[in-house]
N, C-alpha and C positions, 0 to 999 in steps of 0.2 A: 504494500500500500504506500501513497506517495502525499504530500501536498496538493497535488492538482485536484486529489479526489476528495481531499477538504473544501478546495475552494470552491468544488462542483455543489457540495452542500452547503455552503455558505451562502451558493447564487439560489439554490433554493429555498434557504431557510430563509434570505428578503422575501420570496415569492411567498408563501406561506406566511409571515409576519405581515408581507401589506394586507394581506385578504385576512389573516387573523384578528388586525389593527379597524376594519370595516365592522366586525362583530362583534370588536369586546363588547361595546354599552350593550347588546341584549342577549349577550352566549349564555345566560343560564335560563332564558327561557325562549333558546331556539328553534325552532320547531324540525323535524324530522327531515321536511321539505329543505328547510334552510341548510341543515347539517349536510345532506346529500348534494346541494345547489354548491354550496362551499368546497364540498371533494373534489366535486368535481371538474370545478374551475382550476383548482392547483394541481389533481390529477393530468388536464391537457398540460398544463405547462409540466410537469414530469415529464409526461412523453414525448412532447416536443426537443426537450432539452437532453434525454436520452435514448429515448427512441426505444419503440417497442419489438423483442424479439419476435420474430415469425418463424418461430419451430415449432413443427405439430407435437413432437414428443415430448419436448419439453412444459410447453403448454396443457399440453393433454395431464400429463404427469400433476402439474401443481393444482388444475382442476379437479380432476379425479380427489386429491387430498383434499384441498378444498370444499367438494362437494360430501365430501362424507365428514365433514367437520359444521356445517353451516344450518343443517338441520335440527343441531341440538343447541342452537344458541339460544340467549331470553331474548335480544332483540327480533323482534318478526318484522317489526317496522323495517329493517335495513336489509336490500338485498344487495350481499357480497358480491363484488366481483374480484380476478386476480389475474396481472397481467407479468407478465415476465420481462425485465427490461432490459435491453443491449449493453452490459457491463460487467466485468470481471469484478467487481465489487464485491465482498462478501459480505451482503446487505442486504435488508428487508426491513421496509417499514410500510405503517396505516396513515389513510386520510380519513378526515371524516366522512360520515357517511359510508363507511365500509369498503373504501378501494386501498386493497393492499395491494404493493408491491414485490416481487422478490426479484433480485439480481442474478441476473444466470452464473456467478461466479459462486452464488451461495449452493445455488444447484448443485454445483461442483464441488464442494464442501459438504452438504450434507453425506450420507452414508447407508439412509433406509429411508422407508417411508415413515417411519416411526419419526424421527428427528426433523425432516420436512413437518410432519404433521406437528411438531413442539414448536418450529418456527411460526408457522400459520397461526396458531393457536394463540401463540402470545401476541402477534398484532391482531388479530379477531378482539383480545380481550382487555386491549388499548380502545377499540371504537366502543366495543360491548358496555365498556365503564365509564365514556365520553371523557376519556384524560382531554382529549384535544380542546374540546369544545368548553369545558369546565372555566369557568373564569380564574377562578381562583388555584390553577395550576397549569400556567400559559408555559412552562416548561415542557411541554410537551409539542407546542410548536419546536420548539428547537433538537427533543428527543425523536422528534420525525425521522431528520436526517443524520442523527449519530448515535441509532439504535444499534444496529451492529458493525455497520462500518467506521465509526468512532472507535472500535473497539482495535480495530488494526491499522489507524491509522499513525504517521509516526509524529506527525506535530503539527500546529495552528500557525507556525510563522507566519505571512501576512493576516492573518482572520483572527488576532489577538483578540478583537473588540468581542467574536461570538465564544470565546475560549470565559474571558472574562463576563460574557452575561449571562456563563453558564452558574455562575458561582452564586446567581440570584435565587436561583429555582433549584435550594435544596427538596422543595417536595417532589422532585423527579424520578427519586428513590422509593416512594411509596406507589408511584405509578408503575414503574417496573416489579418491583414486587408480586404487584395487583394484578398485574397482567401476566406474568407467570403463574400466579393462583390459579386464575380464572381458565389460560391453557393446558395447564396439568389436568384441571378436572372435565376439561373440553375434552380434549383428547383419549382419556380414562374412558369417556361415557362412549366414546366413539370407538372403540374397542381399539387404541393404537395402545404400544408401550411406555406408559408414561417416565423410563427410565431412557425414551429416546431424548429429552429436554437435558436430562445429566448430563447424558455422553456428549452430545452438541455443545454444551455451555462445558466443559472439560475438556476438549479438542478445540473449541476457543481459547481458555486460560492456556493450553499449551505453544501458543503462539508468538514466536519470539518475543519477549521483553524488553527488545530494543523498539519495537513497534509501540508497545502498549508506556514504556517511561517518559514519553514526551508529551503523552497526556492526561497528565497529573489532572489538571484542572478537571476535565472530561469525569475525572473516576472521583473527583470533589462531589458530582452531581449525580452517579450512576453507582448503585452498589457493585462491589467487586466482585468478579465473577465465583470465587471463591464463596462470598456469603450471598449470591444468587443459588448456587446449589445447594448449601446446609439449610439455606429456608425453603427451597421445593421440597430437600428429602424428610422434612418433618410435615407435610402433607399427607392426608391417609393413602393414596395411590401409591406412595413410595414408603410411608412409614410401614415398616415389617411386613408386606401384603398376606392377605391369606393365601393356602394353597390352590383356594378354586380362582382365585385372580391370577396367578400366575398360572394357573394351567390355560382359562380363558386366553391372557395376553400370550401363551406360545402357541394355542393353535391355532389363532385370528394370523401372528407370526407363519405359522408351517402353510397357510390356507395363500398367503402372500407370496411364498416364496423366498423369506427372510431367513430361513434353515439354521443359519449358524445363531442366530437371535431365538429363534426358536427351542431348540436343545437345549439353551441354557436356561432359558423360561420353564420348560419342562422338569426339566432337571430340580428347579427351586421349587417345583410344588408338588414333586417327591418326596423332597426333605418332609415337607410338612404332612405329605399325605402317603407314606411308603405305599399302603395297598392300592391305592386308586386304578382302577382298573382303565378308565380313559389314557389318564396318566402313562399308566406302563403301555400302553398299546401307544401310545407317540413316540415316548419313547426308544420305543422297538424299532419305529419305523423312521427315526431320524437317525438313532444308532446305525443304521443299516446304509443309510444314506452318506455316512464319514466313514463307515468300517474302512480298514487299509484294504485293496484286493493285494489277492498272494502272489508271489514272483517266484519263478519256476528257479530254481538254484544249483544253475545251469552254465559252467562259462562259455561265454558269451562271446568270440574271436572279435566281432564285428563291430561292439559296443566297448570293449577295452581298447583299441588302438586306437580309440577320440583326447583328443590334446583336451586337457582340463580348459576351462573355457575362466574361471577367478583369477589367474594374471592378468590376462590379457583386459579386463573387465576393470580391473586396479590400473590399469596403465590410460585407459579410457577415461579414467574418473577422473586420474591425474590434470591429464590435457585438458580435459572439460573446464577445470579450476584454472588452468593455466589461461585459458581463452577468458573466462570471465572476468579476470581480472582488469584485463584490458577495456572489456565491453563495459564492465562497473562505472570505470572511466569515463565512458562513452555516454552511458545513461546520466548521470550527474552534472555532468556540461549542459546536456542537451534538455534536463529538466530545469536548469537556470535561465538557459535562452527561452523555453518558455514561461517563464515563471514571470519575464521580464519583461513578456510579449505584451500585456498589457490588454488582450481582447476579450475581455470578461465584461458583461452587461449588468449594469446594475437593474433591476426589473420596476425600481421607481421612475427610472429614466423613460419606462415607457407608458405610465401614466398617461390618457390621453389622446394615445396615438391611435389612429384604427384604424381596425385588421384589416388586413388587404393593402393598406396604403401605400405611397413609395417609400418613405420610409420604415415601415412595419417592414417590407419585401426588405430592403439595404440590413437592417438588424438582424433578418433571420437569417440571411447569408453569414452574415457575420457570426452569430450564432452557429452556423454549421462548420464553420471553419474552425470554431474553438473545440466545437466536438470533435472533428476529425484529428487537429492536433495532440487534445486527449486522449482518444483511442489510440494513435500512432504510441506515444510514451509510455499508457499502458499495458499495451500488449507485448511492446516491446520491454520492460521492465517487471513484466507478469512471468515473460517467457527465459529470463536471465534468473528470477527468483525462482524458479522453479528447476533451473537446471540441473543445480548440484543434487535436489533430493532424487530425480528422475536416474541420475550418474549413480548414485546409492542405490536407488533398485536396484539397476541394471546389477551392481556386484553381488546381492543378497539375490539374485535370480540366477547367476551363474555358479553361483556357490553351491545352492539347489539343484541346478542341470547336472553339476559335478557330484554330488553325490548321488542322483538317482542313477548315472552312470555307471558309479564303482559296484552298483549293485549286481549281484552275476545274473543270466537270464540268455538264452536261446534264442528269444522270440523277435522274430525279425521285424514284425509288425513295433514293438518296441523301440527299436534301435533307428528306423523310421523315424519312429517318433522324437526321440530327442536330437535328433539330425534336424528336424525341421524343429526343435526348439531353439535348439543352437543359432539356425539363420537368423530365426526374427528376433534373437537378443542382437544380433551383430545388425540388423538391418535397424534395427533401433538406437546402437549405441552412433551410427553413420548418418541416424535421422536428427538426433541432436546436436552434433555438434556443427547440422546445417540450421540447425535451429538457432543456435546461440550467434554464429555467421549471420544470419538472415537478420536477426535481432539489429543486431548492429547496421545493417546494409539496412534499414526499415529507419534507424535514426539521422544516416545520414541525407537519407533522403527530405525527413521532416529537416536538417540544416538547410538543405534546398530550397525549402520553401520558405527562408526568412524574405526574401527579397521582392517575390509577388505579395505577401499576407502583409510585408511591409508598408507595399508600396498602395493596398487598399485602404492599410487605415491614416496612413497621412493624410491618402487622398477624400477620406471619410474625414479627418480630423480638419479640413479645408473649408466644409460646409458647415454654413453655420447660421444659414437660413432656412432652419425650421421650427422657428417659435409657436408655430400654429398649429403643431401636429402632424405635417408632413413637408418636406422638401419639396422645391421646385422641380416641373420636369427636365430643365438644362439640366442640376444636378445629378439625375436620377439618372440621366443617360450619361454623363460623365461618369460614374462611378460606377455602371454596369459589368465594365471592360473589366478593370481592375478588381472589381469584385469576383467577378468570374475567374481571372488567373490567379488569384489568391484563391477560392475552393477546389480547384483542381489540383493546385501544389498542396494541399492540405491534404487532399483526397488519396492523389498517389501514397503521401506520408501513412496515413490508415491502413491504406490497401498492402504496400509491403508489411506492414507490423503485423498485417491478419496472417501474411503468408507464414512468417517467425512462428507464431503465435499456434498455425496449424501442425507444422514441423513438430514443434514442442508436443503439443495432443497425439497427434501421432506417433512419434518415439514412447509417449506413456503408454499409448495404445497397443504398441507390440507388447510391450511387459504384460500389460493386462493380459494380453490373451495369450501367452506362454506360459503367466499363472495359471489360467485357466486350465491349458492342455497339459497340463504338468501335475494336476489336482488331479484330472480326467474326470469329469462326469459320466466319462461311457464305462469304466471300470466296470460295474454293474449292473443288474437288470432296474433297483432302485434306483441308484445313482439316476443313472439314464431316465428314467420316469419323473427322479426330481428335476434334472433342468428341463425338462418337454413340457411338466407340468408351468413351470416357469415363464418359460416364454410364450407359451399361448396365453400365460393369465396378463402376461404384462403386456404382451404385443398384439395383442387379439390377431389369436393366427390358430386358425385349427389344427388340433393336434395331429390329426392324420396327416395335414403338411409337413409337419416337422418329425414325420413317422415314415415318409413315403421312401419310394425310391431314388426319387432327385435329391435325396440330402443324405443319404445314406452314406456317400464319402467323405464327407465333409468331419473336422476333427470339431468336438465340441463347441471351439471357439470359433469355430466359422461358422456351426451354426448359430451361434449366438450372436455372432454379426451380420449374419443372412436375415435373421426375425426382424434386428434391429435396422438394416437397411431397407431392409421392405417397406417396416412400416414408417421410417423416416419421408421416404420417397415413393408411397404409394406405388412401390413397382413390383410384381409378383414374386414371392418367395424362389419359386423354381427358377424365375432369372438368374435373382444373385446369384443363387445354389449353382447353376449350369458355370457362371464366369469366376465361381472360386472351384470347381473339381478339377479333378488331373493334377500332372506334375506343371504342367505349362499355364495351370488357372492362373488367377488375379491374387494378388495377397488382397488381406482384409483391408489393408489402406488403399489399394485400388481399387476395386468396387464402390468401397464407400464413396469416394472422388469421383470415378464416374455416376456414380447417382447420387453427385450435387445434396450430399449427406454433408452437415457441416462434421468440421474435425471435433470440436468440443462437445457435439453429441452423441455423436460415438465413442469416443471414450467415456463420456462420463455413464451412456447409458451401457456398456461393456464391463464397467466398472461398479456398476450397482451389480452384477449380472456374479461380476467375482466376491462380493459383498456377501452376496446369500449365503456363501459358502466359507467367509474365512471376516474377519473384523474389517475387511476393505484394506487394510497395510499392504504396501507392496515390498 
């Protein structure tokens, strides 16, 4: 997380504050009408200003949770909606009137549906309690936008003024409180895990410390995530549960496809119920689903004479750090030059103006050039942060490869198998360090573009005849040009950082699925029925599809990318299925690419897929 993504919240938290600043005199006796009329005004400016994702899976995904959270609410008056927005942010907040947000970078951060559903839950029970709208806890305009993204951000440098007005609104802390109450016991009644809200707020507190100590102030006004958790776990959902709640929450878990969450659910309401006969028949049939299959112990000519794949994997890691160092370099110039750029809109400024007009048009250009420069920095400093942990898989997966090797075995179909492990760890270790390249080559391009973005806001900063609410049309055609080669050098700048950004997704994406085939879900007849049952539940794809003859070659993790690309891309199963089989098929990143599957959705959804089966760690 960076600066620019504070001052992204800062241009929203005016937006929110002016239209806040219209309702105090009557916010406690707003009416429902009003509260929705207000969301929804500062919801368009959201999506204007970050733009809303158009991925069916992803979309689908936060609805689906959404919708099986929104019928046990008390408000009936409010109907929820929830939109996924173009940002690696790992973020999620509520308007009033019930439009929440989530950021596709959270997406990517949760780990189950469980933990999505604890996310959800707690901005539901921000509108459910009317923090926003409440006069007398106007903190929560400003806990809008540094719900969770406040949380990894690494400091307020220029936006001191919203750091310091944070320090006004200690009742902030009863608002968050209250709204994880009201989600634990949301989510509980809606049969999710309510110990998915822990593990989320725990896999947050484990997030670098250099991120979270520069916003001291931030944590003045927000309980620590430390005492966000010891006050959920003294809640009845997590205080000591009984055995029949925990049998409930594993097999609402095993019915999901969350397997590894499952067993351990099961497992806890054993302790409490040894005989339970439900119980031990899950059980039975989750036991069955992790048993180890047996290996024939057999030497093996074919599978010993493979070079251990953990040097080679350490010397990859090396260079990975050796590149970043320089890129680090890279990223920190190039976030000063924008820092410096100066093209941020104050949202009072446009008090006045209307929509449509030639200046409204001049501002939103404007506007879209600071997004694209934003996106250009953060993809590119998303895709540098994430390199060295993606270099650490790669070694804790060949470490793996190596020992399922040493294992003795005959079986040729085997030794196949970790042959074609072996590639996609190396086509992956080749995938990143074009990534961390690409990174850099995506920044220098946003350098390129000081010269056009420059030369529009001088040429902007020239006119100075629009007292009335819109500009002259001389002006308006004078500034068209320039405005125009200012969003295209901004746009190239995004457009290389999406490529980086892809690379990166992809190299995770091979791990993901060498985990996968290295776990083997075909091992057994179980096994093999849990991932089928799996992906028909999550992809809506008939199970005789995923039964049939066209996918019959395919090793687990292709088909788990065949479901996933289908239904990313509405294009029939047996397609994919046909351009991943053979020796000469498509790897999983080329199919996906050719059907215009974005990279961050197939992994992330390849990665719930390894989730079911193991804590999602790679």
């Amino acid at each position: 997380m960076n600066a620019r993504r504070l001052a992204r919240a800062s241009l929203f938290f005016c937006v929110c504050m002016s239209v806040f600043v219209a309702f105090a005199s009557s916010a406690r006796a707003m009416s429902t009408s009003q509260e929705r009329d207000w969301g929804r005004s500062v919801a368009r400016d959201v999506i204007a200003q970050q733009g809303a994702l158009g991925d069916p899976l992803l979309t689908d995904w936060v609805n689906r949770v959404g919708a099986s959270l929104t019928p046990r609410v008390a408000r009936t008056d409010i109907p929820y909606t929830f939109t996924v927005l173009d940002s690696e942010e790992v973020n999620a907040f509520s308007l009033p009137g019930g439009f929440i947000f989530i950021d596709a970078g959270l997406l990517n951060f949760v780990r189950s549906d469980d933990e999505l559903a604890a996310v959800l839950g707690h901005e539901i029970g921000h509108v459910e309690r009317r923090h926003v709208v409440t006069l007398n806890q106007k903190a929560k305009a400003l806990e809008i936008v540094l719900d969770v993204a406040g949380l990894l951000a690494p400091g307020v440098g220029r936006f001191g003024n919203i750091a310091g007005n944070l320090a006004l609104y200690k009742q902030a802390r009863v608002d968050e409180l209250q709204a994880d109450q009201y989600g634990l016991l949301l989510i509980a009644r809606a049969g999710y895990d309510p110990d998915g809200m822990v593990t989320f707020l725990d896999r947050l507190s484990a997030v670098s410390p250099h991120h979270r100590r520069l916003l001291g102030r931030y944590f003045e006004t927000h309980p620590a995530l430390g005492d966000r958790v010891a006050h959920v776990k003294g809640y009845a959902p997590l205080d000591a549960p009984r055995g029949d709640v925990s049998l409930s929450e594993g097999i609402a878990d095993a019915r999901r496809g969350e397997y590894f969450n499952a067993k351990a659910k099961i497992r806890q309401a054993l302790l409490a119920q040894p005989s339970n006969a439900l119980a031990r028949m899950y059980d039975a049939r989750l036991s069955a689903v992790f048993a180890q299959a047996s290996t024939p112990q057999i030497a093996p000519p074919a599978v010993a004479r493979l070079e251990p794949l953990l040097p080679n994997a350490r010397r990859e890691q090396r260079l990975v750090a050796d590149l970043l160092k320089t890129a680090q370099a890279d990223a920190d110039q190039y976030e000063k030059y924008l820092n410096d750029v100066g093209y941020y809109l104050d949202p009072e400024s446009r008090r006045g103006i209307v929509t449509g007009s030639r200046l409204d048009r001049i501002l939103n250009g404007q506007a879209r050039i600071a997004r694209y420069l934003d996106h250009s920095f953060d993809q590119a400093a998303q895709t540098l942060g994430d390199a060295n942990d993606v270099a650490a898989a790669g070694v804790r997966l060949a470490a793996d490869i190596d020992r399922q090797a040493a294992i003795p075995s005959s079986a040729q179909a085997r030794a196949i198998r970790l042959n074609a492990l072996r590639s996609t760890l190396l086509s992956s270790q080749a995938k990143l360090k074009q990534a961390v390249n690409a990174a850099r080559g995506a920044m220098a391009v946003g350098w390129d573009a000081r010269a056009p973005v420059r030369g529009f806001l001088d040429a902007f900063d020239a006119v100075s005849d629009y007292k009335s609410g819109d500009m002259t049309a001389g002006d308006y055609l004078r500034l068209r040009s320039p405005l125009r080669s200012g969003l295209l050098a901004a746009k190239r700048a995004a457009d290389a950082a999406d490529v980086a950004a892809g690379l990166l997704n992809h190299a995770r994406t091979d791990i993901i699925a060498a985990r996968i085939d290295l776990f083997d879900p075909f091992a057994s007849v179980p096994r093999r029925a849990s991932l089928l049952a799996l992906l028909s539940q999550r992809f809506a794809i008939p199970a005789e599809a995923l039964n049939g003859p066209d996918v019959s070659t395919l090793s687990p993790a292709q088909l788990s990318a065949a479901a996933i690309i289908s239904a990313a891309s509405k294009t029939p199963l047996r397609a994919i299925a046909l351009s991943l089989s053979g020796s000469g098929g498509d790897t999983i990143v080329q199919a996906s690419d050719d059907a215009s599957v974005r990279p961050e959705t197939l992994q992330l959804q390849l990665g719930l897929v390894w989730a079911a089966y193991s804590d999602g760690a790679l």
